[in-house]
C-alpha positions as CSV (number, residue, x, y, z in Angstrom):
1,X,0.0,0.0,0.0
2,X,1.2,3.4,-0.7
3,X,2.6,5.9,2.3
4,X,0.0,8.5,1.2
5,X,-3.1,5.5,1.6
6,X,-1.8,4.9,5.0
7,X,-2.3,8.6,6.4
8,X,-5.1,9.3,8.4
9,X,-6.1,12.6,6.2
10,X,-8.2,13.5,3.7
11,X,-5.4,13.2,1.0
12,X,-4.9,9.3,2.6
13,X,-8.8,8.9,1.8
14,X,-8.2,10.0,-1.6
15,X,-4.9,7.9,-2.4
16,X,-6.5,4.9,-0.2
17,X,-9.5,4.8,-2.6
18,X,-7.5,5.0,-5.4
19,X,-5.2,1.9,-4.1
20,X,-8.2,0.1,-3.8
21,X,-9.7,0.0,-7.2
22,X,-6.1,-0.7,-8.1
23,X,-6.4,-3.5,-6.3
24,X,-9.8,-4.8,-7.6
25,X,-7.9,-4.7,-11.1
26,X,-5.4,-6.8,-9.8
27,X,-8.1,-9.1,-8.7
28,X,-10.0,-9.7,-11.7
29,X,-7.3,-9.5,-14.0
30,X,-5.2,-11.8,-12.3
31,X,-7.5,-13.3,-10.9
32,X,-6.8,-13.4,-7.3
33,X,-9.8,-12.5,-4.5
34,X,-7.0,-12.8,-1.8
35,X,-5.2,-8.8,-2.3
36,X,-8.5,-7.5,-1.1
37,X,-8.7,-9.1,2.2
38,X,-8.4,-7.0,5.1
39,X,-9.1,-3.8,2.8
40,X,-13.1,-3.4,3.7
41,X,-15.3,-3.7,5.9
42,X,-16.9,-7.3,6.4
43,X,-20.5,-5.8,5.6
44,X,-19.7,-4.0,3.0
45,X,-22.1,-5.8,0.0
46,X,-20.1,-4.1,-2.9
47,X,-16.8,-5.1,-1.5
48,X,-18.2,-8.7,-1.3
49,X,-19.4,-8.4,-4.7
50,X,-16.0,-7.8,-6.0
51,X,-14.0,-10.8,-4.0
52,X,-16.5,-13.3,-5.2
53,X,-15.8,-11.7,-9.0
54,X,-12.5,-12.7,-8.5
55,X,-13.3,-15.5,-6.9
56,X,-15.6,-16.5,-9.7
57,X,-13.0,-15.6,-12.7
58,X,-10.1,-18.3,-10.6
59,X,-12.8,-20.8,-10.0
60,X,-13.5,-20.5,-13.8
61,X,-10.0,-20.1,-14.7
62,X,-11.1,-16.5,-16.8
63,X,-10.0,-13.2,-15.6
64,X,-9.9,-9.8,-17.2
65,X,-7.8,-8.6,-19.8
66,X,-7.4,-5.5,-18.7
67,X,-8.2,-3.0,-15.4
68,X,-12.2,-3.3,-15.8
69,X,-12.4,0.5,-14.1
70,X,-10.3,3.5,-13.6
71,X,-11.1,6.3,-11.0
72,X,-11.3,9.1,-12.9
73,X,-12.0,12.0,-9.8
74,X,-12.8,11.9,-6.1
75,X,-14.6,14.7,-4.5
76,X,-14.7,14.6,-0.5
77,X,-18.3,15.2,0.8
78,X,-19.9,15.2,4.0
79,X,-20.6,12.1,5.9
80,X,-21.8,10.4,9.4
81,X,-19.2,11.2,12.0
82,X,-16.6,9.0,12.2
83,X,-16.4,8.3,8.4
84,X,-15.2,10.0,5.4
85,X,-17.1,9.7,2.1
86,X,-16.5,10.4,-1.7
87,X,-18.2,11.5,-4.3
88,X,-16.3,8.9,-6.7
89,X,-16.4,9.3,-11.1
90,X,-15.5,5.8,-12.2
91,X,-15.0,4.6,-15.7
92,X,-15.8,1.3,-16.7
93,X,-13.2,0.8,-19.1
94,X,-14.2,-1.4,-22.6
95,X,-12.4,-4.7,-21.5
96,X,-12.8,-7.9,-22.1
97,X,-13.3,-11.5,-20.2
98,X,-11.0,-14.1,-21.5
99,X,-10.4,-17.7,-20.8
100,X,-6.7,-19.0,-20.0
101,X,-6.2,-19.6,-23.3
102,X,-7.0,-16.2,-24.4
103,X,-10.9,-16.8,-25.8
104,X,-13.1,-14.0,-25.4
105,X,-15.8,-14.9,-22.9
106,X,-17.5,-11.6,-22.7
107,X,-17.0,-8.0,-23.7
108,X,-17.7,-4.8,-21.9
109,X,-17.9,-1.1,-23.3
110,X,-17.1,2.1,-21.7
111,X,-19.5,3.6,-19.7
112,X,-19.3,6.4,-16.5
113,X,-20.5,6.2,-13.3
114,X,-21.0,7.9,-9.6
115,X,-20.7,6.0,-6.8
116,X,-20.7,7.8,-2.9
117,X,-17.7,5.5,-1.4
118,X,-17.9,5.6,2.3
119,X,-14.8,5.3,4.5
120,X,-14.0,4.7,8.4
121,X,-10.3,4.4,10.3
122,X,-9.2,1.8,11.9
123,X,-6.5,0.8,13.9
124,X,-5.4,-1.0,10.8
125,X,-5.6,2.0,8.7
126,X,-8.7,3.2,6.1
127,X,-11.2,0.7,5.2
128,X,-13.7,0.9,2.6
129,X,-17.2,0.9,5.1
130,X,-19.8,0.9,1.9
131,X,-19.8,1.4,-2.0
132,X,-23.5,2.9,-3.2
């Protein structure tokens, strides 16, 4: 994880959501649902959603081609006490599925999106709390 992700600051927020979707890219294009343990909350449904995609893609022996999203701004808004939410842009980024052998399984265009990521501090460092 980067120094800046491990700050307990609004610019840490920013860089630790960034590092995250990094990581789901790792995960689906690898595949490999184990680099985003300990990064989220347990209840967080989103966050779930992505491990068992990667999860799914090993399992299946598939994984992405290339990162399936890239974060394209984050905007700090304001959120319960105790957290710290974004205002996240997000591109979904015209990828493909592929098998091991390099057989296109599914294809997905380019599209934009808003999401509101919501953030808590641990004694571990930032955790993603929800994804909505």
């Amino acid at each position: 994880m980067p120094a800046a992700a491990k700050v307990k600051s609004e610019a840490g927020a920013i860089a630790f959501v960034k590092y995250y979707f990094d990581r789901v890219a790792v995960a689906w294009t690898t595949p490999n649902p184990d680099v985003l343990e300990g990064l989220s909350d347990k209840d967080c449904i989103t966050c779930a959603d992505y491990r068992e995609n990667a999860a799914a893609l090993q399992s299946a022996k598939q994984r992405y081609r290339s990162a399936p999203a890239t974060v394209l701004s984050l905007k700090p808004i304001k959120g319960p006490s105790g957290h710290v939410q974004m205002e996240m842009s997000l591109r979904q980024n015209a990828t493909q599925q592929v098998g091991l052998n390099g057989q296109v399984v599914k294809s997905f265009g380019e599209a934009i999106a808003t999401f509101i990521v919501d953030l808590v501090w641990t004694q571990g460092g930032w955790k993603v709390w929800g994804i909505a």
